[in-house]
N, C-alpha and C positions, 0 to 999 in steps of 0.2 A: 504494500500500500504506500510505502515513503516513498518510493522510487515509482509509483503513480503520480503524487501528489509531487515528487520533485520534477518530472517529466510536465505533468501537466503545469503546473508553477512556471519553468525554462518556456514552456510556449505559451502561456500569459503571456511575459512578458519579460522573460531571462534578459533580451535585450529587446526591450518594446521601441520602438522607433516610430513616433507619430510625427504628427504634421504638426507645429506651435498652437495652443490655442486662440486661434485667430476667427474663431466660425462658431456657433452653439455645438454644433455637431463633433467637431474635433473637441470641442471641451468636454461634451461629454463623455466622447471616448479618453479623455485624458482625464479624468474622474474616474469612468470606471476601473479603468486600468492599474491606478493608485490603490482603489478599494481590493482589489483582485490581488494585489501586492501586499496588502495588508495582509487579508485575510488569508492568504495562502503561505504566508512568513508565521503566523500565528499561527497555525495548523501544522508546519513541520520549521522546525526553527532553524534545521539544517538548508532550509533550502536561498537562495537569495536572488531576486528579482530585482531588476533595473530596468526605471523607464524613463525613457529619454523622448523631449521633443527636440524639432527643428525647425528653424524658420525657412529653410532651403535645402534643396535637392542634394547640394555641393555638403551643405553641414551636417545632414543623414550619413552619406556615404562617409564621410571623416567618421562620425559615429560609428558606424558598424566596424568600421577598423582599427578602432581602440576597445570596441565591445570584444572581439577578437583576439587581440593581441594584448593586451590590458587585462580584461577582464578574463578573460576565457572562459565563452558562453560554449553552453553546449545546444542551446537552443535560442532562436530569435522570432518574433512572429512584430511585420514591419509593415506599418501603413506608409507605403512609398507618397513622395511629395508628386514623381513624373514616376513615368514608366520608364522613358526611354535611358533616363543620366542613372537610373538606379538599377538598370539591368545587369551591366555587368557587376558592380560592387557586390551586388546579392549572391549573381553567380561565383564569386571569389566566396563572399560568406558560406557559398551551402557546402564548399567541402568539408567535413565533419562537424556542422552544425546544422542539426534539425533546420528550416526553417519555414515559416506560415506567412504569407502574405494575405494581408485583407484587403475589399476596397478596387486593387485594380490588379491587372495583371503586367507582365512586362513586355517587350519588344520581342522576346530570343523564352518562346514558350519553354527552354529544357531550363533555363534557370529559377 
């Protein structure tokens, strides 16, 4: 069950990547996202969740690559700002990280 709720938790939001809240809609999704981190850090205390917004495509992809190499996520689930400048980052992200994309899809459907 921990390694449920630690898997599920890493695709929460291990490294959440929203768009800034600049919209009702991103804010909620960066609300709920917070509370999903909460609650799921208080459910197994091993587990740890980071979420991050961006104002820009270019500051996402900087992001996923300090989630990466910084942080070392094993999971990411990422509301891209564009499809196309976040296509390949992502593809660089999914070798040994889960990852979920919400929202839109990319340019280069294998990534």
């Amino acid at each position: 069950m921990k390694q449920v709720l630690r898997v599920l938790g890493a695709l929460t939001l291990a490294a959440s990547a929203i768009p800034t809240v600049d919209h009702g809609f991103t804010g909620g999704i960066v609300w709920w996202a917070n509370q999903a981190k909460k609650d799921l850090e208080k459910a197994d205390p091993d587990l740890k969740i980071i979420v991050k917004t961006a104002v820009s495509a270019p500051e996402q992809a900087n992001q996923l690559q300090d989630l990466v190499t910084v942080n070392k996520i094993n999971a990411l689930v990422i509301f891209p700002q564009e499809s196309a400048s976040l296509t390949q980052p992502v593809a660089q992200v999914k070798k040994g990280v889960y990852v979920t994309v919400v929202d839109r899809g990319f340019t280069d459907t294998s990534a």
